[in-house]
ROVOBA-855019 format. One record per residue: x, y, z of N, C-alpha, C in turn. Coordinates in steps of 0.05 Angstrom, whole numbers, plus 5000, padded with zeros to 4 digits. Layout:
<nodes>
XYZXYZXYZ/...
</nodes>
This chain:
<nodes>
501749765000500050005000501850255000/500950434979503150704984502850915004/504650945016504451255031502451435034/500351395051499651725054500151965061/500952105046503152335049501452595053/502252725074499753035077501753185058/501053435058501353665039504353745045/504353715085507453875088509553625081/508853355078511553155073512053215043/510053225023510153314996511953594990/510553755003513253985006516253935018/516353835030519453735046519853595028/519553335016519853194993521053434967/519953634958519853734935521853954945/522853934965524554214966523754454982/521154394985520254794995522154855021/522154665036522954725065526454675068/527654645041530354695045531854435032/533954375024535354035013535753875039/536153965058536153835081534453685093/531853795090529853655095528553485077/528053595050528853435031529953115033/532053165037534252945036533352735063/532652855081532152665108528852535101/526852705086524752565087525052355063/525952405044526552195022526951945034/529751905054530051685071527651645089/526551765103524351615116522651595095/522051665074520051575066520251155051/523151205054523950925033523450775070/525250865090524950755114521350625124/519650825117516750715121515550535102/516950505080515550335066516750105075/519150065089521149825092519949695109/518849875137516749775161513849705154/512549825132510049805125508049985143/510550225145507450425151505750565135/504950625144501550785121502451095120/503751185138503151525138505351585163/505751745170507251955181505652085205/506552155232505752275253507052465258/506552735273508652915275510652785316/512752845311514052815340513953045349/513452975376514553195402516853305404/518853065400521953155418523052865392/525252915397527352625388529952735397/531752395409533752345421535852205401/538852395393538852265374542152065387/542651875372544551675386547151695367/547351785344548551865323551051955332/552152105362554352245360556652085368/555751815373558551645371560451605353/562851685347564551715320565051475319/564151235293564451055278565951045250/567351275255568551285227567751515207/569351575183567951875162565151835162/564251615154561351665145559151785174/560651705195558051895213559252195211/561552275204561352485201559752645172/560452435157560052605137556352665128/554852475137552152525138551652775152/553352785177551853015195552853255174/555253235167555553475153554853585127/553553305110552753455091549953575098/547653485121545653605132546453935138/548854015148550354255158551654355137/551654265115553254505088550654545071/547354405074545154515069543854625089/545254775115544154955133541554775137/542254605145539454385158538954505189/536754525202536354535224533854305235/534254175256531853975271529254195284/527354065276524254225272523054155301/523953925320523253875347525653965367/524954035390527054025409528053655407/530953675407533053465402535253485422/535653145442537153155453539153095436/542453005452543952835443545452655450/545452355452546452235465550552325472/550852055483553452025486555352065454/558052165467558652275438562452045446/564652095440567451945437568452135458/567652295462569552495482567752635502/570352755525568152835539570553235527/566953355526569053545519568853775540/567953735559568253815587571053795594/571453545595574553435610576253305584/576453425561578153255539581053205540/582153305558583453075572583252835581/580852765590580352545598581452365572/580952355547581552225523583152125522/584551855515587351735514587151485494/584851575469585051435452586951525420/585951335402587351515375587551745373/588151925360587652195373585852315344/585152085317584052195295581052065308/579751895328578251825336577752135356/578752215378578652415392578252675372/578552705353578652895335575852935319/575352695304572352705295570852625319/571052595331568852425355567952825364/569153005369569153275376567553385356/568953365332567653415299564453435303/564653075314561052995312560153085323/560453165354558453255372557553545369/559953675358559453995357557854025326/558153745301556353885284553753795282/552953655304549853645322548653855330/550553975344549054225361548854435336/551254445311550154615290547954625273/546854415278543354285279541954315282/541954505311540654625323540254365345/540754225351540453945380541954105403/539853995416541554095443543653915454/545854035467548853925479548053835503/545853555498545753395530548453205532/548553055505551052875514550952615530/547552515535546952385559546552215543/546351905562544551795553542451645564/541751885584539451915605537952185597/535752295577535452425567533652505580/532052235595529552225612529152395637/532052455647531952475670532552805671/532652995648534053245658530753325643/531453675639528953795639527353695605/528853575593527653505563526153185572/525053095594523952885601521752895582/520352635566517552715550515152695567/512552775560510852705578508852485562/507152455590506852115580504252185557/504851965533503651885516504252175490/506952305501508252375484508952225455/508752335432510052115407511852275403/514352085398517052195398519151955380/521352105372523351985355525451845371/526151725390528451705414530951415396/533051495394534251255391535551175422/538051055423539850925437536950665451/538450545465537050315464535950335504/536450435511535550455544534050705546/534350905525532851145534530451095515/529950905498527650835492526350665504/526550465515526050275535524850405558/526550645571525450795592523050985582/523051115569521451295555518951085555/518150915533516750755530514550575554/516850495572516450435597515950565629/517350635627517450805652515051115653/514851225629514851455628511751545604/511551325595509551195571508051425554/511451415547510851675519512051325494/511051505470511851225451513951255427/515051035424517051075405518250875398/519550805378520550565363523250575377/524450375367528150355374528750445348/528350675341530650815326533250805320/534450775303537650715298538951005285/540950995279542251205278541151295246/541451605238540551725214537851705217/536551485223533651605219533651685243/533951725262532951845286533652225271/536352235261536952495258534852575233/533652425208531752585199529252555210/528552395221525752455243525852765256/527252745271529353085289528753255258/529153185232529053385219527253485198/525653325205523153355196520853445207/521353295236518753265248516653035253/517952885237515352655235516452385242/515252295239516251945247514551755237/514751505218512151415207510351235230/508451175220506351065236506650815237/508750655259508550375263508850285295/509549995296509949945317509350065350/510650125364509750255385508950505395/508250665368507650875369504350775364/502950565354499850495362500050375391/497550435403496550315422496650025420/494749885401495149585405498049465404/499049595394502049425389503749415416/502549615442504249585468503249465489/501649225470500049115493501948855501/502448805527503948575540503448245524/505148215523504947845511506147605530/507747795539508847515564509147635590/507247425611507047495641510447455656/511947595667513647535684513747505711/513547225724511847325751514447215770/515647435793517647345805516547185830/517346975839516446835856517146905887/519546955885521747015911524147165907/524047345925525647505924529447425935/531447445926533447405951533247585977/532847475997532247566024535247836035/537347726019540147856027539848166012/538648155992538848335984537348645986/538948836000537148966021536549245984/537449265967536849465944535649255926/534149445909532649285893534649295869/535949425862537849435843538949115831/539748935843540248695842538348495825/536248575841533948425838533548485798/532848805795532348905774533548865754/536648825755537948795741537548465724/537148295755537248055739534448045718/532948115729530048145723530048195693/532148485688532048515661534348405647/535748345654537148025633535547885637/534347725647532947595636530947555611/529147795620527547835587529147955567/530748085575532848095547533647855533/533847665547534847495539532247225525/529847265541527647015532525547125518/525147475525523747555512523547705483/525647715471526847825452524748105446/523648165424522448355418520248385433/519048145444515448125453515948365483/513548425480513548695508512548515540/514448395557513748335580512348495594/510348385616508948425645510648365666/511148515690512948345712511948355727/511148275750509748185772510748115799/511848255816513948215847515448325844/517048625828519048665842518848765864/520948775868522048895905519849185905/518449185934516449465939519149605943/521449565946522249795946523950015922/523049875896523049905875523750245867/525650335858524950665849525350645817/526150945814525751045788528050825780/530750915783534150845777534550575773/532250425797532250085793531450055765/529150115753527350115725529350155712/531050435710532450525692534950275676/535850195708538149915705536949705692/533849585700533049425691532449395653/531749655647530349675621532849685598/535549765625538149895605539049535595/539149365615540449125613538448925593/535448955595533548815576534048975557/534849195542535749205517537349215504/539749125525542549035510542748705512/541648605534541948285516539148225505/537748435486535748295476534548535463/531548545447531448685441529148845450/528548965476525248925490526949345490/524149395473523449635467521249735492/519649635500517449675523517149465541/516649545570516249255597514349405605/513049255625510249325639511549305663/511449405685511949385707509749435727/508149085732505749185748505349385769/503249525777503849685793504749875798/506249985780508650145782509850285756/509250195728509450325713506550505697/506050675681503650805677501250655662/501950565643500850305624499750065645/500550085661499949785684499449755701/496649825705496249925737494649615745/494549535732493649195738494649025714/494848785719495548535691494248545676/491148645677489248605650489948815638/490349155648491149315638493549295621/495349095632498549105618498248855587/495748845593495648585567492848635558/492048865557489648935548487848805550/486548685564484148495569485148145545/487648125540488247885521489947675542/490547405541491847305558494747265534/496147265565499647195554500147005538/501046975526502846805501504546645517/505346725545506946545547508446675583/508746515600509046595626511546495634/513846625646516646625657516546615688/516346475702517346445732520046445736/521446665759522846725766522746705796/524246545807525246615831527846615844/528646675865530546745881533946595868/533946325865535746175859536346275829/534346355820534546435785536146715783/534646865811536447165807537947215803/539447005835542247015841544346845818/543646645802543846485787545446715771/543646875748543747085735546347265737/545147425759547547685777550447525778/550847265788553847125793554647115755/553147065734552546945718554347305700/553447405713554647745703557547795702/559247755717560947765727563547525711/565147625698567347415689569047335706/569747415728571147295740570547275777/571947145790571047115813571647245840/570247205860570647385879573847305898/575047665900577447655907579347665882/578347635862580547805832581148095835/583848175841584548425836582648645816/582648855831580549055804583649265806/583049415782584249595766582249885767/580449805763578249995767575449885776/574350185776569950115781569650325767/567350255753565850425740561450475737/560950695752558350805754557850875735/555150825729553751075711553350955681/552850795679551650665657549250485649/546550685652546150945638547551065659/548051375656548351605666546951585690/549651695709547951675748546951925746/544551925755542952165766543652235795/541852525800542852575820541952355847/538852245838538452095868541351795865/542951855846544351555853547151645868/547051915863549952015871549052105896/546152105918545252155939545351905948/545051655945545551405952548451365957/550651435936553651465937553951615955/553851855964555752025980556251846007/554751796028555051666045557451436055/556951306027559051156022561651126015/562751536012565151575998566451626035/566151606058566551696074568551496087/570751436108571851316107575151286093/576251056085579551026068578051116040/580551166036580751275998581451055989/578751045963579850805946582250755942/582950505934585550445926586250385897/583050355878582650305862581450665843/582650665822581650865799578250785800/576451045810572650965802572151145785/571251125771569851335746566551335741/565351565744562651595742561951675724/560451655711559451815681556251935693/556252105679553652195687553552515661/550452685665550452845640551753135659/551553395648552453655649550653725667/547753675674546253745688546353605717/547653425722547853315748551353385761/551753485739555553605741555153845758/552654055748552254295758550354295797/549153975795548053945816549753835839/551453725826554653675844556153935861/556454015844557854315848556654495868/553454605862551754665881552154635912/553254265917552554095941554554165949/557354275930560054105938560453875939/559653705929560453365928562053325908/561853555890564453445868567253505878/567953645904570553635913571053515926/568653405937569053175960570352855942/568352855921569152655902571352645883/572852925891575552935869577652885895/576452905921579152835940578852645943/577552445932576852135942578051995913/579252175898581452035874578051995855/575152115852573551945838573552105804/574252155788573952235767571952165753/570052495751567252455737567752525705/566652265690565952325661563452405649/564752645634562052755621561152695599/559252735584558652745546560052455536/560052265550560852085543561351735569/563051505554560951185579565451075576/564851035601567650915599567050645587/565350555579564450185570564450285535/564950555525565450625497568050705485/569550915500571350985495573150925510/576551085502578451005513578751205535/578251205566578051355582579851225606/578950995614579750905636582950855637/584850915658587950915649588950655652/587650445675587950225679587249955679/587349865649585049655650586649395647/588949295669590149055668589348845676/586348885702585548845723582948785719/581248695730579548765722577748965735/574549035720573249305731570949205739/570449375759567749265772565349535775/563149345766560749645758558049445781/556249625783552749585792551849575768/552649605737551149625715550249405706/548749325697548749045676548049135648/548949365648549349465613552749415618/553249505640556749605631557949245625/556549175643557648885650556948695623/554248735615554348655587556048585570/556548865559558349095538560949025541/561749095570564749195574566649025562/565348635571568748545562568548515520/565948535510566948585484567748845474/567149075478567149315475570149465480/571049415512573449465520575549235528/575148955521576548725527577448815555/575548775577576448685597574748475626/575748385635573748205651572048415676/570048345681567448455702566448355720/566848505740564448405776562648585769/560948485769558648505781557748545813/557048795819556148705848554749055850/552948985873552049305883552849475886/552049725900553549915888555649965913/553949865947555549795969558049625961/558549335948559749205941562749295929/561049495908563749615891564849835901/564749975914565150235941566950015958/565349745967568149625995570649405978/570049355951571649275937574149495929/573049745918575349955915576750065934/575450045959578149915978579949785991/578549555990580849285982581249235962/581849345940583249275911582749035896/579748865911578748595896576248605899/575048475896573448315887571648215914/570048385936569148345954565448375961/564348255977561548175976562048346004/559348526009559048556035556348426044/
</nodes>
């Protein structure tokens, strides 16, 4: 079936609104026929994931958009970019990677995108509101968005997210309809581990898991921990869409879409039901981790997604006491840098040896100075990622865990 195209995609198509736009709807338009959508919606906002330097060609798209004075028609964040250019020192990679990786990020913002740099987009003042339609790539800030926050949006990949941003529109498929975000598989946790006093643990395994069984289908979960917050979700939704491909979760109770099971599966029954309990968690979480407890660390690394401020209010407490012995590195965006500062905790955390990364994920680039050892994160994105990404082995453990490990220089359980 062909395209129904309103009057303003026909104009963007034909030139009126500039070659730039032009050029980006042409591609979505070949992009919607590829999905089999019917028509085009306008976005709110789009997040674009594009500023990772992969080589000339991400530069050179952005720039030929920027030598036809292209500008994005929605407010546009921007994810994580190769550098941080806050601290570009921090950099200690190629130095023609450090070079365009700078290139890319600054000819985003000549785009007109705003310089978030996060890839927690959710969490600063460009949060969407719910049942927002929006363009979002990277793979956790759509997940969250979707989930958490139940505005709608596809998993976007790179370039189209940037002509969506430049257009305005986004075609009409997948989880941008209502029926399509209706739950297909119940996840019901049975038992909780009793040891584990944060829900963080729990969440994490929770979402490897359906990353892993649920592939694309949109899970229901049922028992996490009541003491469940925002940051737990965030971990959970970041780790279900790196080992897998889960664009939206239901989180009974607790997320907006799901205020009961029938609600999370629209009055239809599941396709198919996952029991989880306690032995499976822990199973999982050990299951994270390449190597074993009491292996020398080299480093720890926070903030993958990006630590917000309530996670760096959970941290401070914990920086109190011996100075690591181990290099920790936090990543987090420009807006929680400025809420540091405010507190004073960012001097507190530069006399504690902790070096904060900005506009950029130590599990991407070349940042960290010591990786002979291995590194130990609370992420189960970093822990994913890290040993193919940065070849190196990973603990796994909470965020208490990796705080009393970086002072005994291993590998320790509290």
């Amino acid at each position: 079936m062909a395209l129904d195209l309103s009057s303003f995609d026909t104009d963007m198509l034909a030139g009126t609104h500039g070659e730039a736009a032009a050029f980006c709807m042409r591609l979505l338009t070949r992009f919607a026929e590829a999905v089999g959508a019917k028509e085009f919606i306008d976005i709110e906002a789009a997040h674009i994931d594009g500023c990772l330097y992969l080589g000339q060609v991400s530069l050179d798209f952005v720039e030929h958009l920027v030598r036809h004075k292209g500008r994005v028609r929605v407010p546009t964040t921007l994810n994580v970019g190769s550098v941080d250019l806050i601290h570009p020192e921090l950099f200690i990679g190629a130095p023609e990677i450090g070079t365009g990786g700078a290139r890319l990020m600054k000819a985003h913002e000549e785009l007109g995108c705003l310089s978030t740099f996060t890839c927690a987009p959710y969490q600063t003042m460009f949060r969407p509101r719910f049942g927002a339609q929006i363009a979002w790539a990277e793979s956790n800030a759509i997940v969250f968005a979707n989930s958490v926050i139940g505005a709608r949006t596809n998993r976007y990949g790179d370039f189209i997210d940037l002509c969506c941003a430049m257009t305005g529109r986004a075609p009409l498929y997948g989880l941008h309809l209502a029926e399509n975000r209706r739950a297909q598989v119940l996840v019901e946790i049975e038992s909780l581990p009793e040891e584990w006093e944060d829900a963080g643990p729990s969440c994490v395994a929770v979402g490897h898991t359906i990353g892993k069984r649920c592939g694309s289908l949109v899970p229901a979960i049922v028992g996490l921990p009541q003491n469940t917050q925002e940051d737990d979700l965030k971990a959970l939704g970041a780790v279900a869409a790196s080992s897998g491909a889960v664009a939206l979760f239901h989180a009974v109770g607790l997320t907006p879409e799901a205020p009961t099971i029938d609600a999370a599966f629209q009055g239809e029954p599941a396709v198919e039901t996952i029991r989880l309990t306690a032995d499976d968690l822990r199973r999982t979480v050990r299951n994270l981790s390449t190597v074993p407890d009491g292996t020398p660390l080299t480093g720890v690394s926070f903030g993958t997604p990006h630590f917000s401020l309530t996670e760096f209010t959970r941290l401070m407490p914990l920086m109190t006491g011996e100075k690591p012995v181990v290099d920790i590195y936090i990543n987090t965006n420009r807006g929680v840098l400025e809420q540091l500062a405010v507190r004073g905790w960012d001097r507190i955390l530069d006399a504690a040896g902790v070096t904060l990364v900005i506009d950029t994920c130590t599990y991407l680039t070349a940042i960290m100075r010591d990786m002979s050892g291995a590194i130990m994160t609370n992420s189960g994105k970093m822990a994913y990622y890290a040993p193919g990404n940065i070849g190196v082995d990973i603990a796994f453990g909470s965020l208490a865990d990796c705080m009393a490990s970086a002072r005994a220089g291993r590998v320790v359980r509290l």
